[in-house]
C-alpha positions as CSV (number, residue, x, y, z in Angstrom):
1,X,0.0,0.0,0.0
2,X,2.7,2.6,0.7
3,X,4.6,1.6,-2.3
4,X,1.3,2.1,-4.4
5,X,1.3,5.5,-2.6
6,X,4.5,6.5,-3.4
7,X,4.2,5.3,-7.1
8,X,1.1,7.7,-7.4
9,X,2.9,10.5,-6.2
10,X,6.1,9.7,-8.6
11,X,3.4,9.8,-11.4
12,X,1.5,12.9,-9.9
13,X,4.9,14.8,-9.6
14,X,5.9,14.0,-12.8
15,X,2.4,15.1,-14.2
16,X,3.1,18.3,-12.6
17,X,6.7,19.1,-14.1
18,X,5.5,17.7,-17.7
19,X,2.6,20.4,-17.3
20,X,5.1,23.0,-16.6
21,X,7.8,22.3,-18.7
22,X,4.8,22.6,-21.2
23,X,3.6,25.8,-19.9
24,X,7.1,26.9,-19.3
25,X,7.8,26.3,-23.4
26,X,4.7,28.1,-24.2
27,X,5.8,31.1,-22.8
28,X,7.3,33.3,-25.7
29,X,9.4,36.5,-25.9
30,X,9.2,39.5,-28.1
31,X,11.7,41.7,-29.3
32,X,11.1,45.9,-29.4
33,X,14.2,48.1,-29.9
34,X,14.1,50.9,-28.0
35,X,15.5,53.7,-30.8
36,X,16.4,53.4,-34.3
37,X,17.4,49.2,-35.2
38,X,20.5,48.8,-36.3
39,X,19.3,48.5,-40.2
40,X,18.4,51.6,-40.4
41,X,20.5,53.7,-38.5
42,X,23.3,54.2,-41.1
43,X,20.9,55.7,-43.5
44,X,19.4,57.8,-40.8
45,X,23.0,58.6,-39.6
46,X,23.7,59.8,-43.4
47,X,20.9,62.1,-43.3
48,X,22.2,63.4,-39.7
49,X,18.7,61.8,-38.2
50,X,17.6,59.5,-35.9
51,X,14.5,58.3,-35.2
52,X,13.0,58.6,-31.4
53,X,10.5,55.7,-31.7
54,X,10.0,52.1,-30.3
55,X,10.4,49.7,-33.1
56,X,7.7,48.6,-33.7
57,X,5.1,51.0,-31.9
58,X,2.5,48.5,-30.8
59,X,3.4,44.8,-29.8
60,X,0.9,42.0,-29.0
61,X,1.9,39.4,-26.6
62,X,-0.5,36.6,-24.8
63,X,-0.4,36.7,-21.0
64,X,2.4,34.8,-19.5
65,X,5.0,35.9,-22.5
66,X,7.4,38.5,-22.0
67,X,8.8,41.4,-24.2
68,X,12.7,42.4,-24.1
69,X,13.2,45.9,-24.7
70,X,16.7,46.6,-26.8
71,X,18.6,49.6,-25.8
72,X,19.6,51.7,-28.9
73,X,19.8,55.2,-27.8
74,X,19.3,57.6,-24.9
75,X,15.8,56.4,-23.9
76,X,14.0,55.3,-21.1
77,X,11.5,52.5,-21.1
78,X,8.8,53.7,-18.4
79,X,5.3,51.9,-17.9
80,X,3.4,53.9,-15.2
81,X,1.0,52.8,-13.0
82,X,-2.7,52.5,-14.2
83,X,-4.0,56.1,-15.3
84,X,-0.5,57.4,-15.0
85,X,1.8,59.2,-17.3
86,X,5.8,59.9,-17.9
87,X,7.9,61.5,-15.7
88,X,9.7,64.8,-16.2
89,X,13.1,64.1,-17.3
90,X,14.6,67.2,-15.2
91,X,13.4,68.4,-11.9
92,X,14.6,71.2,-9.2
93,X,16.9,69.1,-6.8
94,X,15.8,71.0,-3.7
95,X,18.6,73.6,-3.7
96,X,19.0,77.1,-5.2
97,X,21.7,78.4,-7.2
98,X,24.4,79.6,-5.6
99,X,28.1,81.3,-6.4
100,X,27.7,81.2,-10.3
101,X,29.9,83.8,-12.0
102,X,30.8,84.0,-15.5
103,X,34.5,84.6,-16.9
104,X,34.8,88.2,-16.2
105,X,33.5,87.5,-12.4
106,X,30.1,88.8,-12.8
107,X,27.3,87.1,-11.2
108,X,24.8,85.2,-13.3
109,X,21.2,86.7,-12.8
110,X,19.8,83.0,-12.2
111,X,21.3,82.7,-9.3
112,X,18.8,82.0,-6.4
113,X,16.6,80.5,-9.1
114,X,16.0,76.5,-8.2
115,X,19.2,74.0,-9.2
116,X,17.8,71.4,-11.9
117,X,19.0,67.9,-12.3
118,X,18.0,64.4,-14.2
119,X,14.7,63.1,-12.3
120,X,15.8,61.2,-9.4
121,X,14.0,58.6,-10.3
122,X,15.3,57.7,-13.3
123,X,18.1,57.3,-11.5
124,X,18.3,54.2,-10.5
125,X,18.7,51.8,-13.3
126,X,17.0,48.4,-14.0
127,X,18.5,47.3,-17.7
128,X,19.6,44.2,-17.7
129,X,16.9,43.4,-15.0
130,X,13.7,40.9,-15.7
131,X,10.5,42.3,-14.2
132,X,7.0,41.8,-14.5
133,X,4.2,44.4,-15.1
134,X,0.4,44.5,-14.3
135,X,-0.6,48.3,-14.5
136,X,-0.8,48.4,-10.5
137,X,2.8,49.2,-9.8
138,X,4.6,51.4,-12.5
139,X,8.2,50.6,-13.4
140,X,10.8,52.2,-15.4
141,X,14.2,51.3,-16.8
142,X,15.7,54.6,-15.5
143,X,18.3,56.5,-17.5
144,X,21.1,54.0,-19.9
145,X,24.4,56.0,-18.5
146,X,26.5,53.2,-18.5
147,X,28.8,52.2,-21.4
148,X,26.9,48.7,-21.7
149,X,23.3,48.7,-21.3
150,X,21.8,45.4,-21.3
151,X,18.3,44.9,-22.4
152,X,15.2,45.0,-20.2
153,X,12.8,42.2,-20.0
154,X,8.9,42.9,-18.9
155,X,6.8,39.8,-18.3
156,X,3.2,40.6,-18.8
157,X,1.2,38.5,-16.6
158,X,-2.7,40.8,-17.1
159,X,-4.4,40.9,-19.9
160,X,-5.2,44.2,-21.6
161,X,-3.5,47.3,-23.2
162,X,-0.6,49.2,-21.4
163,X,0.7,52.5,-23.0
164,X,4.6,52.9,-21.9
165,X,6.9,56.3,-22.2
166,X,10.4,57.3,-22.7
167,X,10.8,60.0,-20.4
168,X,14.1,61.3,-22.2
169,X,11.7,62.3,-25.5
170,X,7.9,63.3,-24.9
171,X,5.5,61.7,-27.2
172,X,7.7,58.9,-27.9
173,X,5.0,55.9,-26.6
174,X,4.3,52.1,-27.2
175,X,2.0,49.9,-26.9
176,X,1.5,46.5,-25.7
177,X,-1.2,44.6,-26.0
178,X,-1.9,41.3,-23.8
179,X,-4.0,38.9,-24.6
180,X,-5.7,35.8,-22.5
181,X,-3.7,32.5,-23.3
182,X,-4.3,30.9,-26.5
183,X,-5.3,33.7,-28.6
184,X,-3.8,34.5,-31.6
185,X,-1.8,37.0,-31.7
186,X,1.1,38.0,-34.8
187,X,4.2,36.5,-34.7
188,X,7.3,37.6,-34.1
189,X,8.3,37.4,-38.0
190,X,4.9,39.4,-38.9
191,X,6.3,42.1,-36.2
192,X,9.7,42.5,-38.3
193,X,7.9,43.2,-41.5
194,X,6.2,46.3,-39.3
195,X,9.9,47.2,-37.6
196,X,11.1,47.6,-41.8
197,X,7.8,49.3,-42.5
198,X,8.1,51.6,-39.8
199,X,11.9,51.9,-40.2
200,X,11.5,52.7,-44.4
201,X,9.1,55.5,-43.7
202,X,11.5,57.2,-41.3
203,X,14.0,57.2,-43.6
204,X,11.4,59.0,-46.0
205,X,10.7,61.4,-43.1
206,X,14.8,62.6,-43.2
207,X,14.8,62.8,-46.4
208,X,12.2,65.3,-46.5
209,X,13.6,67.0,-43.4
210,X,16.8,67.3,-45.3
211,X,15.4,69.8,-47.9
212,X,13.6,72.1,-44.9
213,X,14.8,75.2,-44.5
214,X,14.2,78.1,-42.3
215,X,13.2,81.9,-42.8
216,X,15.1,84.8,-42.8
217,X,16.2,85.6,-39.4
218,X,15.4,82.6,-37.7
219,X,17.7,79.2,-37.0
220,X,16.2,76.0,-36.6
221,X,17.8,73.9,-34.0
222,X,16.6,70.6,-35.7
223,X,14.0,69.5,-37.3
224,X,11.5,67.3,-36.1
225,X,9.3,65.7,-38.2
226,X,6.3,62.4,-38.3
227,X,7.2,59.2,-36.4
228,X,9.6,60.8,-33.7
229,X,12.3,61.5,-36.7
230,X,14.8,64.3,-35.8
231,X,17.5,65.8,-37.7
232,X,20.2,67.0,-35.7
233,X,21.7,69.6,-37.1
234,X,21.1,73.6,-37.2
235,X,19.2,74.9,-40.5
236,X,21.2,76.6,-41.6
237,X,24.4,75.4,-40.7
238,X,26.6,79.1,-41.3
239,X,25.3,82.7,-42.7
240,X,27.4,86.3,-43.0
241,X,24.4,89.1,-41.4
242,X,25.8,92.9,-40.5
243,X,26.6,94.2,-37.2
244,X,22.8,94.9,-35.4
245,X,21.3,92.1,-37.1
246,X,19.2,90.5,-34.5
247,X,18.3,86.0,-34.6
248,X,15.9,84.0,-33.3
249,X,16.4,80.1,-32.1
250,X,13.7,78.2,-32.8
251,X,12.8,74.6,-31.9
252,X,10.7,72.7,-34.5
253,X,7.6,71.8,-33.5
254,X,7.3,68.0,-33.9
255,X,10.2,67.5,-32.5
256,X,10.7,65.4,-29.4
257,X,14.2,66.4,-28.5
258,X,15.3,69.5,-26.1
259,X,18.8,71.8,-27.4
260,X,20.7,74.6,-27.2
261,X,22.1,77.2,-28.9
262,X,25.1,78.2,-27.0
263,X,28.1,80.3,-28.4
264,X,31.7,80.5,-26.3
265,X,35.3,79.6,-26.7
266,X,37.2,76.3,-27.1
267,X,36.8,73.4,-28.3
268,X,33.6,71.4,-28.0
269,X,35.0,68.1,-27.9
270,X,37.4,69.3,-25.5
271,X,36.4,68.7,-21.5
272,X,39.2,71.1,-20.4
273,X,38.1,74.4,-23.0
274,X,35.4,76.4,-21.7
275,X,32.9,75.4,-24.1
276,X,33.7,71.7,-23.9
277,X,33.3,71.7,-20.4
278,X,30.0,73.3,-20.6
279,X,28.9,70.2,-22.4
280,X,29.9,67.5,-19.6
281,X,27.6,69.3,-17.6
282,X,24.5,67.1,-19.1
283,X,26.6,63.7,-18.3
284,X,26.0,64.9,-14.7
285,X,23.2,64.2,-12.4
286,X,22.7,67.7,-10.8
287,X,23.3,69.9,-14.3
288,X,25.3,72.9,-13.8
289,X,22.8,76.1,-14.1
290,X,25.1,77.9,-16.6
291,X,23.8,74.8,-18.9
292,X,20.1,74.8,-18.0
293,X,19.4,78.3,-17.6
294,X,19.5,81.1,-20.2
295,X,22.9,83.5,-19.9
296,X,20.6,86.5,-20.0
297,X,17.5,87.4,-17.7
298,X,14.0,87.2,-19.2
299,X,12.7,89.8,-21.3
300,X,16.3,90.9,-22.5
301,X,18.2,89.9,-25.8
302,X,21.7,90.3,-24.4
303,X,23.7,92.2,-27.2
304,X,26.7,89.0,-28.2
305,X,30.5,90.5,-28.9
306,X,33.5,89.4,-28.0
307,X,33.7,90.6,-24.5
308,X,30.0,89.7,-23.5
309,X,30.2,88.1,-20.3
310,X,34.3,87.9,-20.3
311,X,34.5,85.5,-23.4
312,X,31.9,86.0,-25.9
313,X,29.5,83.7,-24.2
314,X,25.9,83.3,-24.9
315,X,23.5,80.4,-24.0
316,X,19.7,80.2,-25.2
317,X,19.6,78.0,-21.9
318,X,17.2,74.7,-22.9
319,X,14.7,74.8,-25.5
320,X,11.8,72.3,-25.5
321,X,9.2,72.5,-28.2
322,X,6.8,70.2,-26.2
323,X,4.2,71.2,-23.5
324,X,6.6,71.7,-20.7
325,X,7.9,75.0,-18.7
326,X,11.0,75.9,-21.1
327,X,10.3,78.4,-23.8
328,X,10.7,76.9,-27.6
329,X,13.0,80.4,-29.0
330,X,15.7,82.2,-27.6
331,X,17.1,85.8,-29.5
332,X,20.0,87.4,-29.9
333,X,21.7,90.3,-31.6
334,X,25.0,90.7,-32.5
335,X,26.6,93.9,-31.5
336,X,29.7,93.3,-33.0
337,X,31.8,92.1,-35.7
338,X,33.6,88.8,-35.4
339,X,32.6,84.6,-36.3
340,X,30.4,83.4,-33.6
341,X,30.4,79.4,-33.5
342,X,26.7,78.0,-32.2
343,X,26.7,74.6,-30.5
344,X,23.8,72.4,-28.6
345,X,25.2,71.3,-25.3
346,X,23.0,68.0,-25.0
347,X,24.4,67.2,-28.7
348,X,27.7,68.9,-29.3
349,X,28.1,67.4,-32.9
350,X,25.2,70.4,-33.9
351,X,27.1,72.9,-34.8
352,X,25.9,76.4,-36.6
353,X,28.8,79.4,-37.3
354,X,27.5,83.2,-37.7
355,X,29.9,85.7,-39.3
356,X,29.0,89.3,-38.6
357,X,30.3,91.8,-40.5
């Protein structure tokens, strides 16, 4: 009688472990590359763009299966809690500014103003990490600053629809859809023909953005255009205006991304020039205010010559074209004759060069 027992309970067990092997094998995993894939990125590179999408946008799944989320860019793979949305990418850290002076000694008028820095919540990292998602608890991938991001893998274990965020580029969503166990849903090769759809039109999208130029007096710091594609470059890229001629920065408004237009000395690839150090500020987790905030105070143009603020320096501070506090245009007029060189701080490779004469 116990050996019956016991062979009843081998059999049960081994029942069990067939089901979940079973179950286990059932369980699938779907691929979404979180920036431009690799396929497409040289011909977006060529046309200086990129594209700030998920690839591909929507992504059905059945309950149970998981999705692993490829890092390709500076993005952030966010899924909030039920009813919630993405998180600000920079917030005030608590402190004021304090002690900011620019090269000739003078104070900078932002000081007192609040001291900004990357969301401290996207802070903590979880690439490389396996979690699993419902709606109920939100969870985010936080910011890729490390050399070697490893991808992030969400196991969906509710059914229904779940709208995630990067937080580094509003309006850049996905969606995944979850179905109960056993429906159909696309499979993964039906997904890559989307992922070359989607990537074919983006590379449309630059082309087009390629050929956009901008009006007299203004300069375009990128151009954003359909499907998150930006081109990263200033439009135009140099003009010769007279002494007095006054310019207005000017973020495009599909785009998803946030620049600057900043002018100083050095070298921008250089950490040690003055211009070049400007730019590791935004590799840092409390961003220097000289970076963030506009070099002149609100309401004033700030006339730019050689000797403004000790070294020609002029900063349109952080332009955002989306719904946020930061303006979308900065102005400036040039007092004086000489070759101005324009950078974006959070993409130094942007580069626009102003000759007044």
């Amino acid at each position: 009688m116990h050996r019956n027992i016991g062979r009843t309970a081998v059999a049960l067990a081994s029942g069990f472990a067939l089901l979940a092997t079973a179950s286990a094998a059932q369980a699938k995993t779907k691929t979404v590359d979180v920036g431009t894939p690799p396929a497409f990125s040289k011909q977006l590179g060529a046309l200086t763009s990129d594209a700030n999408a998920f690839f591909p946008r929507t992504i059905s799944v059945n309950v149970g299966d998981s999705v692993t989320f490829a890092p390709l860019g500076f993005h952030t793979v966010g899924f909030p809690k039920k009813g919630g949305g993405p998180l600000p990418l920079i917030t005030p850290t608590g402190t004021k500014v304090a002690g900011a002076v620019d090269a000739a000694g003078a104070p900078f008028w932002f000081n007192g103003q609040d001291q900004l820095g990357f969301n401290s919540k996207l802070l903590k990292s979880s690439w490389g990490k396996k979690l699993s998602y419902t709606g109920s608890k939100a969870i985010n991938s936080g910011l890729p600053f490390s050399e070697k991001v490893k991808p992030l893998t969400v196991k969906f274990t509710k059914t229904g629809t779940f709208t995630y965020h990067c937080d580094v580029h509003p309006g850049m969503t996905g969606t995944v859809r979850v179905r109960a166990a056993g429906d159909t849903v696309p499979t993964q090769k039906a997904d890559d023909k989307r992922v070359t759809a989607q990537g074919k039109a983006a590379v449309v999208t630059a082309k087009k953005l390629a050929r956009v130029t901008a009006p007299t007096g203004v300069v375009d710091l990128g151009v954003g255009g359909a499907g998150g594609v930006e081109r990263f470059a200033f439009v135009p890229d140099a003009q010769t205006v007279p002494v007095g001629t006054t310019l207005t920065f000017r973020m495009s408004a599909p785009s998803r991304e946030a620049h600057t237009a900043t002018s100083g000395p050095g070298n921008i690839m250089d950490p040690s020039s003055y211009i070049g150090g400007l730019a590791t500020g935004f590799e840092q987790p409390v961003i220097p205010a000289i970076d963030t905030y506009p070099s002149e105070p609100p309401g004033t143009v700030g006339g730019l010559t050689p000797t403004l603020h000790g070294n020609a320096f002029w900063n349109s501070g952080v332009l955002d074209a989306n719904a946020s506090p930061l303006p979308a245009t900065a102005t400036v007029r040039f007092d004086a004759p000489g070759v101005y060189p324009f950078y974006c701080l959070i993409h130094p490779f942007m580069k626009t060069t102003i000759t007044v004469q």
